[in-house]
N, C-alpha and C positions, 0 to 999 in steps of 0.2 A: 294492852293499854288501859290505864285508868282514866277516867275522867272524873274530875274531883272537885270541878270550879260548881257542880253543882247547887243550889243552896240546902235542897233540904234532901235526903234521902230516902225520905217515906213521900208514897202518895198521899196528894192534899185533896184529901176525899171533902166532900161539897156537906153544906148545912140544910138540904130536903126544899122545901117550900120556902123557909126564908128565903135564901139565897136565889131562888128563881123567881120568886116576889121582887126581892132587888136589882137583879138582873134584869125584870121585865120596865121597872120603874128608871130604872139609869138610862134607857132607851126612849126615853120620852120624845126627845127631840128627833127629828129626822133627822138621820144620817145617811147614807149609802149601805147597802149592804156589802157590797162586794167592787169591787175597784178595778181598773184594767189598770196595769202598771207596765205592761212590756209583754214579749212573745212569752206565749204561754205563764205566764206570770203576772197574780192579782192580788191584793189585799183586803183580806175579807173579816168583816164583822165580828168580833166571838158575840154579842151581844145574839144578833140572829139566827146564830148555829147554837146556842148554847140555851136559850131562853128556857124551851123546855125540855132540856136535858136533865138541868139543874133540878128535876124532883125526882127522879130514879134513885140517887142515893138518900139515907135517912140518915145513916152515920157522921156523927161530927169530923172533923177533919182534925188531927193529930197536932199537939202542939210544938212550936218552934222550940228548937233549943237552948237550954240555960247558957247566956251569954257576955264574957267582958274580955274584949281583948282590942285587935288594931289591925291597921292593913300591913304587912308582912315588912320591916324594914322602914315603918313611917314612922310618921308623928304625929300630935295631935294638932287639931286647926281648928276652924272655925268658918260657921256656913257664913259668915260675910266675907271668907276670903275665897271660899266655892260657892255662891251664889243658888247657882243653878244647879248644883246637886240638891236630888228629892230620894226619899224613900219610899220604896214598895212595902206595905203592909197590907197582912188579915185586916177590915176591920171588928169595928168592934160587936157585931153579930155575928161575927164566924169567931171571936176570942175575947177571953175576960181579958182586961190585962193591959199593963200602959204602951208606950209606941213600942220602946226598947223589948218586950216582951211578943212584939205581936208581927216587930219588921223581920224582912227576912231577904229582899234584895234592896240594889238601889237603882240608879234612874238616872235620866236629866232631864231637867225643863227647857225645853227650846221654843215654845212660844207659853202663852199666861196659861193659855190648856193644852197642853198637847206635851206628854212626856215621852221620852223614848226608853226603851230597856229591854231586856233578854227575851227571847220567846222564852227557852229553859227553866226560865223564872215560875211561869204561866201555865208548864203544861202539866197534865194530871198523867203520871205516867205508873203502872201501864194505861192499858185502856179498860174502860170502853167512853171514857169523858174525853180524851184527849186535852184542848183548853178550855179552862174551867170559867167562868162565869164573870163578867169586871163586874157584878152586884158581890162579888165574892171580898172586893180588896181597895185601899186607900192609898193616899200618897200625903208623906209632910212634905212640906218645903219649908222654906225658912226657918229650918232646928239644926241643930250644933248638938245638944244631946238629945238621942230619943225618948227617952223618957220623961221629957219635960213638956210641958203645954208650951214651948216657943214655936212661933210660927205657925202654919196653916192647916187643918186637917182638910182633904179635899178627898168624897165620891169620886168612882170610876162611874164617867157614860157609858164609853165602850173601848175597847180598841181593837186594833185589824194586825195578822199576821199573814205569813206569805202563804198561798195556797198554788198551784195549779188550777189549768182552765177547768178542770174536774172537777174540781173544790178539796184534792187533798192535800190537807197539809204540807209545806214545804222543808219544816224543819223537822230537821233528824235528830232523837234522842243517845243517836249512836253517835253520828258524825257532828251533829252541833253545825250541820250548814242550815243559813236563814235565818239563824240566834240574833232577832229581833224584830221589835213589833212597838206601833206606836199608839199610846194611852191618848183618848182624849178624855180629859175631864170633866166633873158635873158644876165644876166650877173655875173662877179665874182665880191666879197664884198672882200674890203682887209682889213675888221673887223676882228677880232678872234673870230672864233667861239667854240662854246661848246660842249662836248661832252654830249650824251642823257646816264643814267644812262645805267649800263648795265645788266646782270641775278646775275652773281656774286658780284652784289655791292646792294644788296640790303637794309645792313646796313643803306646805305644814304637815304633812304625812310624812315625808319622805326618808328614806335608813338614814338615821341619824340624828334624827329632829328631837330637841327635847322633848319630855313630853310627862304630862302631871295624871295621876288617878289619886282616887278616894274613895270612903266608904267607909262604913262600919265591920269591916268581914274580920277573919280568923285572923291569929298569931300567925297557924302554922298549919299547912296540909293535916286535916280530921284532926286537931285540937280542941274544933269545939270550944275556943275560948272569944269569944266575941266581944264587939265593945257599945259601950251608950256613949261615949263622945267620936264626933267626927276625927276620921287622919287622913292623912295626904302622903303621896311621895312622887318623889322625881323618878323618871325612867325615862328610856330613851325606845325610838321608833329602831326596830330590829327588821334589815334584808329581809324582804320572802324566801333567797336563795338561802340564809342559812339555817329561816326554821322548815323549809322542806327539805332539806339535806337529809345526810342518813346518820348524822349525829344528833340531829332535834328529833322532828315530829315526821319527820320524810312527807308518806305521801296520806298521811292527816290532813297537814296543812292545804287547805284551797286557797292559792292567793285570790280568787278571785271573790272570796266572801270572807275571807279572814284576813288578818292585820296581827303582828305582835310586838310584842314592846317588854323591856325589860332593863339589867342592866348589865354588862360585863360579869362575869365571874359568880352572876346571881345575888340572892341578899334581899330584894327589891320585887314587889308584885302583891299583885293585885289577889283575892283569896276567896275561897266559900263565904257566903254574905254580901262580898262587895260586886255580885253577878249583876251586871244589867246595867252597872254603874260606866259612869264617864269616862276614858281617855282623850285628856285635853291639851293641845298646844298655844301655846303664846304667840301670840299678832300686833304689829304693827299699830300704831294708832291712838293708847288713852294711857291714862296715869293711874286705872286700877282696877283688880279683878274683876271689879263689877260696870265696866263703861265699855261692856263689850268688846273686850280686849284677849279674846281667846275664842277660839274652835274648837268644837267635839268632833274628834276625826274616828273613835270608834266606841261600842260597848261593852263592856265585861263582859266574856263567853266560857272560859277553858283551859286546862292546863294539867299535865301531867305534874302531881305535886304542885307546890307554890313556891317560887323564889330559887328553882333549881335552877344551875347555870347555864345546863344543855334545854332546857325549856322556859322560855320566856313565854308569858301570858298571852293567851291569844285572845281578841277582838275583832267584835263582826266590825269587818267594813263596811261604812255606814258613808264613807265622805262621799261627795258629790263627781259624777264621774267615772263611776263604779255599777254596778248591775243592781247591787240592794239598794247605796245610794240615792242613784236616781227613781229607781223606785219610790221608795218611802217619800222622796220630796214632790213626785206625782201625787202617790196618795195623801199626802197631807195636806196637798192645798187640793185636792179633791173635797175632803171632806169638809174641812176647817177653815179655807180660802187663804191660807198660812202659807209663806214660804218662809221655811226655816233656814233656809240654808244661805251661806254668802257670798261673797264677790268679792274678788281683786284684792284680796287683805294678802300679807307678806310674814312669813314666821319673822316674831320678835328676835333679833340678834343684842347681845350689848351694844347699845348707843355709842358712836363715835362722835366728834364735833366740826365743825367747820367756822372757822373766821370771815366772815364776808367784807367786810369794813374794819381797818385799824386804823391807828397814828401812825403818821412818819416814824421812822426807826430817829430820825433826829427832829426830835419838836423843842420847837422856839416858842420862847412865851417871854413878854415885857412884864409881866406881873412875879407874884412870887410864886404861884403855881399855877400848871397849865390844865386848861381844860382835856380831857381825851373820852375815846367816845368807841365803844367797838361795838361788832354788830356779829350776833353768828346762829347758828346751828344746828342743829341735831339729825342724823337719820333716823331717828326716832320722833315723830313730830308730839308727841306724847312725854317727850324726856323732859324731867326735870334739871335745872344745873348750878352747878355751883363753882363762884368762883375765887381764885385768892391770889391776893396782888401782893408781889412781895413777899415779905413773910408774915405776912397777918393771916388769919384764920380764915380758915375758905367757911365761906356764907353763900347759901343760897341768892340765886343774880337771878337777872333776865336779859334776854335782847330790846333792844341797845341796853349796854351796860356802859353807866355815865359816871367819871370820878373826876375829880381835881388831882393832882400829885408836885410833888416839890419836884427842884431840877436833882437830875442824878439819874443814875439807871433804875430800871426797873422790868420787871416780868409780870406776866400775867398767865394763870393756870386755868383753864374751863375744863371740867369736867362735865360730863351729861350721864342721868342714871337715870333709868327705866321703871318701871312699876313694879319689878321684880328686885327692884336693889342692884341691878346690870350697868356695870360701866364697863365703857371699852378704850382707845387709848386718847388721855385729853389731849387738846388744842394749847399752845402755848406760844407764846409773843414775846419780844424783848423789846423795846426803846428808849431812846432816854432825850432826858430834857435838860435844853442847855436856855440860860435867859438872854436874850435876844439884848447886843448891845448898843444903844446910843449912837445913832450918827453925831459927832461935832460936824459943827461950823463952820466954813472957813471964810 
């Protein structure tokens, strides 16, 4: 078996004194060093195992790869329609060189400091460093391409990965279980960030559930073509049963620290570069990407090749309700007072409609046209809707939705659509209006 979601191939050997000078200064603040998160199971500091590690090597640290390409099957986007994607980078005392030149995983921002992303990303392998330094590496946020000054450059304080009560490490460079760890920053990002799935939302994970990644990574398994603008693509949550099977990844896969997603037939995944990065689903609730209207249910880990059809990308299980889950959501509001994680939100489906209030199917009016008045719906409380009477041009409505109409029949069409562009089937009314005649006299 290969493993190839890797990012870099060469060990990220350390920069001597600098980098333990900024490792000791990123520490400034009190933090915890070490964490209880569950039996035998803790989140520990690199900043305090690493401080003075960081001067054993003198050798600079190898540079990232010449890079322009996309995530495998996407397309290009933009950080205001993924918000809370950030990037992992050297900075710029460990490399000359702009972002695009210097990133090498990605991330996500789930609170203004506090990133999440790959251990894999972080560790110095072989040894004798193991994880290297957070005075070693930066995060953007708010960039769409890397190599531009948009948006935030932001110091690493520290971050914690999984250890034993022993203190050794929990993640395997072989098996990739524990592939993740949580960045707190030297500074606040005034990106949006995302909320990490939570126990009661499990729905959003679940085999079958849409589900969106991003990043900067390869074309194609060791292409080596990478990109400076952000892409995106759709995939879907994949059974544990079929990727432990013994036509996937058999007995690789640990459901109970991994998660995979992919799509039918292949084509679609996540790649080298976009390590550490987001797998997000759509929730219930607002009118757009960024009003908190999505969950991060895992991050970029692994994959035999990228985009093959018997292997769908794998992802650490990170949602709530889960053994790293609930971990990482101990230790982050241990350290940061942060709960990242949510509650009671529902996977976004296309919006359907509901009519709560119409007209009589026969309205009467003494005038030449009748007032009517309808009132409805959405299971999407976030949906927008549009409506169209008759045959005029469906227009943007709202509830109550108030017209005059002449006598004669008529229809009415409600549509509801999502922040995704999601419609599901509209609501629709017939009545008609007759004018109300004159009593005589007698």
């Amino acid at each position: 078996m290969t493993l190839v979601r890797r990012p870099l191939a060469v060990s990220i050997a350390l920069v001597g004194l600098v980098a333990c000078l900024l490792g000791l200064a990123a520490r400034a603040s009190a933090t915890p060093d070490r964490v209880k998160v569950g039996p035998d199971l803790l989140l520990q500091s690199a900043g305090a195992v690493t401080g003075e590690a960081a001067g054993q090597r003198s050798e600079p640290p190898p540079p990232p790869p010449s890079r322009d390409g996309r995530i495998v099957g996407g397309s290009a986007t933009t950080i205001a329609e993924y918000p809370w994607q950030a990037a992992i980078a050297f900075n710029d005392e460990s490399f000359a060189g702009n972002g695009f030149e210097r990133q090498f995983c990605g991330g996500t921002l789930v609170a203004p400091n506090v990133v999440i992303t790959a251990a894999h990303c972080l560790y110095d392998n072989p040894d004798p460093i193991g994880f290297n330094p957070p005075g070693t590496y930066e995060t953007f946020t708010g960039r769409t391409t890397l190599s531009s000054a948009e948006g935030q450059v932001i110091e690493w304080s520290d971050y914690y990965y999984f250890t034993d009560d022993a203190g050794v490490p929990l993640f395997n460079p072989s098996t990739f279980e524990f592939d993740a760890v949580f960045v707190v920053l030297a500074g606040t990002s005034s990106s949006p960030p995302i909320k990490v799935a939570g126990a009661d939302e499990a729905a959003t994970w679940a085999p079958g559930r849409r589900a969106w990644i991003s990043g900067w990574g390869d074309t194609a398994a060791g292409a080596a073509d990478y990109q400076d603008v952000l892409r995106a693509a759709q995939v879907q949550v994949i059974g544990d049963d079929f990727c432990a099977g013994p036509a996937s990844y058999g007995g690789a896969f640990d459901a109970g620290l991994m998660v995979c997603a992919g799509v039918p037939g292949g084509g679609i995944d996540a790649c080298q570069g976009d390590s550490g990065g987001p797998l997000v689903v759509p929730v219930v609730g607002g009118n757009s990407r960024a009003s908190g209207t999505w969950r991060l249910v895992g991050d970029t880990s692994w994959g035999i090749g990228c985009a093959a059809a018997q292997y769908p990308g794998i992802y650490g299980r990170i949602a709530g309700g889960t053994r790293m889950g609930d971990a990482l959501r101990a230790g982050i509001q241990s350290v940061t007072g942060e709960d990242v994680y949510g509650s009671g939100a529902q996977p976004a489906e296309p919006p359907g409609v509901s009519i709560t209030k119409k007209p009589k199917n026969k309205t009467k009016t003494k005038k030449k046209k009748a007032k009517i008045r309808y009132r409805f719906l959405s299971s999407d409380p976030g949906a927008d809707f549009t409506c169209r009477l008759d045959r005029k041009p469906a227009r943007p409505c709202v509830s109550p939705y108030k017209k005059k109409v002449k006598k004669g029949k008529h229809r009415l069409r409600i549509l509801a659509t999502n922040f995704l562009g999601e419609s599901g089937a509209a609501a629709t009314d017939k009545f008609k209006v007759k004018r109300q005649q004159k009593k005589l006299r007698r």
